[in-house]
DRENZA-797198 format. One record per atom (N, C-alpha, C): x, y, z; residue in one letter. Coordinates in steps of 0.05 Angstrom, whole numbers, plus 32768, in hexadecimal, padded with zeros to 4 digits. Layout:
<atoms>
XYZa;...
</atoms>
This chain:
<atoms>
80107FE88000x;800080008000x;801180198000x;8024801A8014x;80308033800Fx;804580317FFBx;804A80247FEBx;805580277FD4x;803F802F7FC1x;802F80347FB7x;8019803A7FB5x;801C80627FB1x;801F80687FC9x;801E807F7FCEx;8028809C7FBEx;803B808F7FB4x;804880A07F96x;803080A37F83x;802180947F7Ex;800D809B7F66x;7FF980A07F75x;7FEF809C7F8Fx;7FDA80A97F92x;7FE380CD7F95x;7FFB80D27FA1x;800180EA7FA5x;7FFD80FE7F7Dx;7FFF80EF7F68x;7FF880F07F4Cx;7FE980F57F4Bx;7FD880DA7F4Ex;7FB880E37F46x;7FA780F37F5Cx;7FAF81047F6Cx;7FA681117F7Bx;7FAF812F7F75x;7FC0813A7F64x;7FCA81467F5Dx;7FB981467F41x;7FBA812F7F30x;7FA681397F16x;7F8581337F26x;7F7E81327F37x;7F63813A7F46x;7F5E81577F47x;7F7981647F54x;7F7A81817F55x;7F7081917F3Bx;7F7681897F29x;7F74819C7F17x;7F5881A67F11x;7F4181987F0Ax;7F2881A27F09x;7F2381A87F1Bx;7F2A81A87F39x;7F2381B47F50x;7F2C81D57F54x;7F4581DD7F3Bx;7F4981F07F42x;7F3B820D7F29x;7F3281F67F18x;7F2182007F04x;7F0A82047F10x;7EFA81F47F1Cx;7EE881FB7F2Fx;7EE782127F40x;7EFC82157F52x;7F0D82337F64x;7F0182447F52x;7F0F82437F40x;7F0B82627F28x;7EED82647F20x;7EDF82507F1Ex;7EC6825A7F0Ex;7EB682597F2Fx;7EBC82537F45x;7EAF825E7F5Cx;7EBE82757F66x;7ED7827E7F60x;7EDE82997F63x;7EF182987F7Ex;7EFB827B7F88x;7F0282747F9Ax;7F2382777F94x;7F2A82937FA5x;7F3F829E7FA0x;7F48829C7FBFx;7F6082AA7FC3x;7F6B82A67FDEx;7F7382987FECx;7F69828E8007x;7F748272801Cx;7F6B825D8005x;7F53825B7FFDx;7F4F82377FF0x;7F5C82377FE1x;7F6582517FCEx;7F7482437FB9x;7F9A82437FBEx;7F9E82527FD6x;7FB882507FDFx;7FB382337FE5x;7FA382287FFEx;7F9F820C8008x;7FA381F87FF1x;7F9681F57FDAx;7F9381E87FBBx;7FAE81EE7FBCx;7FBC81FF7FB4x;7FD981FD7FAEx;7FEE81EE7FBEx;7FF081F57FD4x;7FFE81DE7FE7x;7FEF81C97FEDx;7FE081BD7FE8x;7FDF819E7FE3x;7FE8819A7FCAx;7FF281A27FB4x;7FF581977F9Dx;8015819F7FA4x;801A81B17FAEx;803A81B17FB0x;8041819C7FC1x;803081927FD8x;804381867FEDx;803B81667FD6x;802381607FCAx;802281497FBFx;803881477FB0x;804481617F9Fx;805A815A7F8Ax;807581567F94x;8080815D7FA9x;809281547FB8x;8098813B7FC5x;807D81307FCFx;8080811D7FDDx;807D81057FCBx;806F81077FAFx;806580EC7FA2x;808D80E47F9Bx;80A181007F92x;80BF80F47F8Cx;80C480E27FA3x;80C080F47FC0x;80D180E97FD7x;80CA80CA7FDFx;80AF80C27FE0x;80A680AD7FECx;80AD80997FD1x;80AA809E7FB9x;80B080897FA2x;80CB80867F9Fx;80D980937FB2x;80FA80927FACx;8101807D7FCCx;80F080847FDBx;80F1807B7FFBx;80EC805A8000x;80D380557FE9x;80CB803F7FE6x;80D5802D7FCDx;80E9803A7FBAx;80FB80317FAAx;80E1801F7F99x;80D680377F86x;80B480377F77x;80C0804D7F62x;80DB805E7F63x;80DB80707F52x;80D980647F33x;80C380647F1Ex;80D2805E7F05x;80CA80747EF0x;80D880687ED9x;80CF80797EC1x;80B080867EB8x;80A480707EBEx;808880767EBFx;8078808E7ED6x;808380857EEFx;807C80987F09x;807F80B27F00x;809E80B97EFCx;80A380CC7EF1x;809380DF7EDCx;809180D67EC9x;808480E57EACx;806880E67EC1x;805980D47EC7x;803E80DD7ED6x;804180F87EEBx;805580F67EF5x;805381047F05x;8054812C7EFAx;806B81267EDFx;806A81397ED6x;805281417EBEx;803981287EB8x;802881307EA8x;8010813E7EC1x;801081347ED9x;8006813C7EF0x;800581597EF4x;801C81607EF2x;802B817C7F05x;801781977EE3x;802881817EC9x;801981957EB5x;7FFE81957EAFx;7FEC81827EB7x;7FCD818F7EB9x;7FC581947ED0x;7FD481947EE3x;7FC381A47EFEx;7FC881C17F00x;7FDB81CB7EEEx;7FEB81E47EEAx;7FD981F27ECEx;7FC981D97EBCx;7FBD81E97EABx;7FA681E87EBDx;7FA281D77EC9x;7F8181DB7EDEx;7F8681FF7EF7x;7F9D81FF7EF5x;7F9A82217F0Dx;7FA1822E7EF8x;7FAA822A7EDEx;7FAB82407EC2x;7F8D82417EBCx;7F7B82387EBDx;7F6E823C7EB5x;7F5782457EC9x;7F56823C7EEBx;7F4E824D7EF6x;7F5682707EF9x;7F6A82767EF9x;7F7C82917EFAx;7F6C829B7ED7x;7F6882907ECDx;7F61829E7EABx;7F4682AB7EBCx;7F33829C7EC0x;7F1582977ECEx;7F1582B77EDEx;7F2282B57EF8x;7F2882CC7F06x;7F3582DD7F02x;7F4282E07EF2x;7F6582F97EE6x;7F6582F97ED3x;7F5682F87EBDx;7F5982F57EA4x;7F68830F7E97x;7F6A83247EAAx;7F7F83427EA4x;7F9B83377EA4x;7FA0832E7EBAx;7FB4831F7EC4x;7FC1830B7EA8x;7FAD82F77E9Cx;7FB882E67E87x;7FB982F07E70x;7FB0830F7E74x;7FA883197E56x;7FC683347E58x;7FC783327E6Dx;7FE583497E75x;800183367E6Dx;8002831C7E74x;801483087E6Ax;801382F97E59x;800583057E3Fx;7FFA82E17E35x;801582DB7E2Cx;802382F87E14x;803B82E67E09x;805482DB7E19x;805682D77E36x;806782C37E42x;805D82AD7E49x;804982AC7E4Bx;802C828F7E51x;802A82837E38x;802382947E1Ex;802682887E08x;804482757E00x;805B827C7E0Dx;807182827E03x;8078825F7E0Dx;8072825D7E2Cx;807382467E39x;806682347E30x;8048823B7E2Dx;803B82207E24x;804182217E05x;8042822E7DF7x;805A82237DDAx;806C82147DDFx;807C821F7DECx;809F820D7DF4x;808C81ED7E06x;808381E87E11x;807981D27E23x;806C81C27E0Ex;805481CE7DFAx;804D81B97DE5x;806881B37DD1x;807781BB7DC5x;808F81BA7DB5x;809681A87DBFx;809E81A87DDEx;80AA81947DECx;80A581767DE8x;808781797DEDx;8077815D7DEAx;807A81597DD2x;806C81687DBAx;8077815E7DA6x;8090814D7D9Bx;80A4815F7DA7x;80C481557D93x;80C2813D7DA5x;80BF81367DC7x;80C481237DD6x;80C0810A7DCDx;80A481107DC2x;808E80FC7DB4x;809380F07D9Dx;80A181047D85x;80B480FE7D75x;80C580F17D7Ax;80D980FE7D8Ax;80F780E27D88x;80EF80D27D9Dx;80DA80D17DBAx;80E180B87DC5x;80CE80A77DCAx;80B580B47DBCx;809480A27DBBx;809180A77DDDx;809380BE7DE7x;808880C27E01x;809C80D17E10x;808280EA7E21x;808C810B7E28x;80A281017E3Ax;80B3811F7E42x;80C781137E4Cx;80C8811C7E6Cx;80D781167E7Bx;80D181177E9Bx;80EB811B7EA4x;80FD81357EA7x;811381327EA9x;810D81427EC9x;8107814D7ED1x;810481577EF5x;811B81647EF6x;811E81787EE0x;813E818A7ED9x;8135819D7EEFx;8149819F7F00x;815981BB7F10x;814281D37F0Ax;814981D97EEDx;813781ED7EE6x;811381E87EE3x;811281DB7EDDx;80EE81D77EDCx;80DD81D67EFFx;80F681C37F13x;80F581CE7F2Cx;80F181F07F3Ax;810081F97F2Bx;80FE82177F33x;80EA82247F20x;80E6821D7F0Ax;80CC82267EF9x;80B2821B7F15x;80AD82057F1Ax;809481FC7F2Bx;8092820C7F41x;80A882167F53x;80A582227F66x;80A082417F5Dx;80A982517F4Fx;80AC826D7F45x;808D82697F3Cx;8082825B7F30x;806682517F29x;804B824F7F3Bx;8063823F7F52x;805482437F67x;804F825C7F74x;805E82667F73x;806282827F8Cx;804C82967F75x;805082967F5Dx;803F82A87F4Cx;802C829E7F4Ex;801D82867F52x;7FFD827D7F57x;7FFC82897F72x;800882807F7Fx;7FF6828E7F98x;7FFF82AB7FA4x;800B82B77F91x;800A82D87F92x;7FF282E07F80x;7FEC82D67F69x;7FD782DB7F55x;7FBB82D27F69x;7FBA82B97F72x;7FA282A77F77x;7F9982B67F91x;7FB582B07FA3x;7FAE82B87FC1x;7FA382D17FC2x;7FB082E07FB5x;7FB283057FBAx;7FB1831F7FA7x;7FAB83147F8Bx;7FA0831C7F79x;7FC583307F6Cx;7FD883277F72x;7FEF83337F72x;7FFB83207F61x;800383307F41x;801483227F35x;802B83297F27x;803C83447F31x;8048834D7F22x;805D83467F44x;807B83497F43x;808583397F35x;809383217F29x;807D830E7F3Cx;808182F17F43x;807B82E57F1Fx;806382EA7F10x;805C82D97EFAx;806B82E47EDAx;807682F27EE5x;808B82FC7ED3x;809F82EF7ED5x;80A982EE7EE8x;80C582D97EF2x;80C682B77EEEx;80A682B87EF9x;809E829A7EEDx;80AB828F7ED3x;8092829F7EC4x;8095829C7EA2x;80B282A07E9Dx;80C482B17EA5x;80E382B57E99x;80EE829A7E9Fx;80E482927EB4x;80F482767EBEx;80EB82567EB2x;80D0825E7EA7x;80C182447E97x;80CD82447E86x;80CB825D7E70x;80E0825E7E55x;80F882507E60x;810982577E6Dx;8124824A7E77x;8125822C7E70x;810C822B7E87x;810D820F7E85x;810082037E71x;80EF81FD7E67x;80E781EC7E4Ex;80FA81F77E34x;811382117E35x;811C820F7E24x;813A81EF7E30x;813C81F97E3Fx;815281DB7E50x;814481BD7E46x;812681BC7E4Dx;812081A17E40x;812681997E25x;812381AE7E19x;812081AC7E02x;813981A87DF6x;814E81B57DFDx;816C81B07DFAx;8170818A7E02x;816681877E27x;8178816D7E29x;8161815E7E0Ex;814D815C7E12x;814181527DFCx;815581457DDEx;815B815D7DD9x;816A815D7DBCx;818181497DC2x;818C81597DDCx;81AB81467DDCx;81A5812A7DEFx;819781167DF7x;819380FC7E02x;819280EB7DE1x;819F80DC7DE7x;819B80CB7DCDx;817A80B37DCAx;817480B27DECx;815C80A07DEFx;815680AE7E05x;813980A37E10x;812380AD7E26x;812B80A97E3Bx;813080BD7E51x;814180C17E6Ax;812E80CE7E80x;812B80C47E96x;811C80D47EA5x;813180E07EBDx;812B80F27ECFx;813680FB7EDBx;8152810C7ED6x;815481197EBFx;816781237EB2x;816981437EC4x;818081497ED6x;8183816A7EE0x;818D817D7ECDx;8194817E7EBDx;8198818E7EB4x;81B181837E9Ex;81B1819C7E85x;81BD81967E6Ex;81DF81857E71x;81EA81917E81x;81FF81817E8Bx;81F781667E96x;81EB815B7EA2x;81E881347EA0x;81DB812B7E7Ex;81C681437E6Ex;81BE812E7E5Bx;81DB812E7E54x;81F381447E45x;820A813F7E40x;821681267E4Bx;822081287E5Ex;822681077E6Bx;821480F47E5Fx;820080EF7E5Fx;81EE80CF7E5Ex;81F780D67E43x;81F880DE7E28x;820080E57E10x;821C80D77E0Ax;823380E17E19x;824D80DF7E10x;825280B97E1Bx;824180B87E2Fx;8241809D7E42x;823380897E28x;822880927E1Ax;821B807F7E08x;821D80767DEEx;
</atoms>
């Protein structure tokens, strides 16, 4: 059972997402939707720690976890549209910019490796949290300048990094930190 617990901390995380679409079309801004946010943060932390604890980490866990994190993130994108639509309409071309670079991603992934890729790079870490802190400056407190600015500078970052190790892995790698290891797993192969 508690091996187990990695995917329910997943599918409890893609639970979230229509719940937070819900938030927005009930207008549920503030504590619930700060509260909504830290359960999905402490779920995304803990589903690595306990599947690494219980020696359950695999390739599969992984990519779930990261197809998880990206529709519960379009489920509070799309609550935040609902309530702030100034807000998404003041940022679109760095929101546009990300979710371009993020489908590309899937695309080319899908291309060379028949399935998205799940690297838990350094940088997409600090994209989730900077992400975080801008949801619940936007969500909590109706404050988005200059947390979702910083965000978006740091998503470009990062999905432009995937997209790099992408190119340079010769085959499908999960857990990749950053452009320096895909280099290694490359020269190693």
């Amino acid at each position: 059972m508690l091996k187990q617990l990695p995917w329910l901390l997943i599918y409890l995380r893609l639970l979230l997402a229509p719940v937070a679409v819900l938030f927005g079309y009930s207008h549920l801004t503030g504590v619930p939707f700060i509260l909504l946010m830290a359960i999905a943060a402490i779920s995304d932390v803990y589903d690595g720690v306990l599947a690494r604890r219980f020696n359950v980490e695999t390739g599969r866990l992984r990519q779930w976890d990261s197809i998880a994190d990206t529709i519960f993130f379009l489920g509070v994108f799309a609550g935040m549209c609902i309530c702030y639509p100034e807000v998404v309409s003041q940022y679109a071309p760095g929101i546009g910019m990300v979710i371009g670079l993020e489908i590309l991603r899937y695309l080319f992934d899908f291309a060379k490796f028949r399935r998205g890729a799940s690297y838990h790079a350094i940088s997409a870490k600090v994209f989730g949290v900077s992400l975080l802190i801008a949801t619940i400056a936007i969500m909590g407190f109706g404050v988005a300048a200059p947390f979702f600015l910083i965000a978006l500078v740091i998503g470009i970052l990062s999905e432009l990094e995937g997209l790099v190790i992408s190119f340079i892995l010769p085959e499908w790698t999960y857990n990749v930190k950053h452009i320096g290891r895909a280099i290694k797993i490359r020269s190693a192969g």
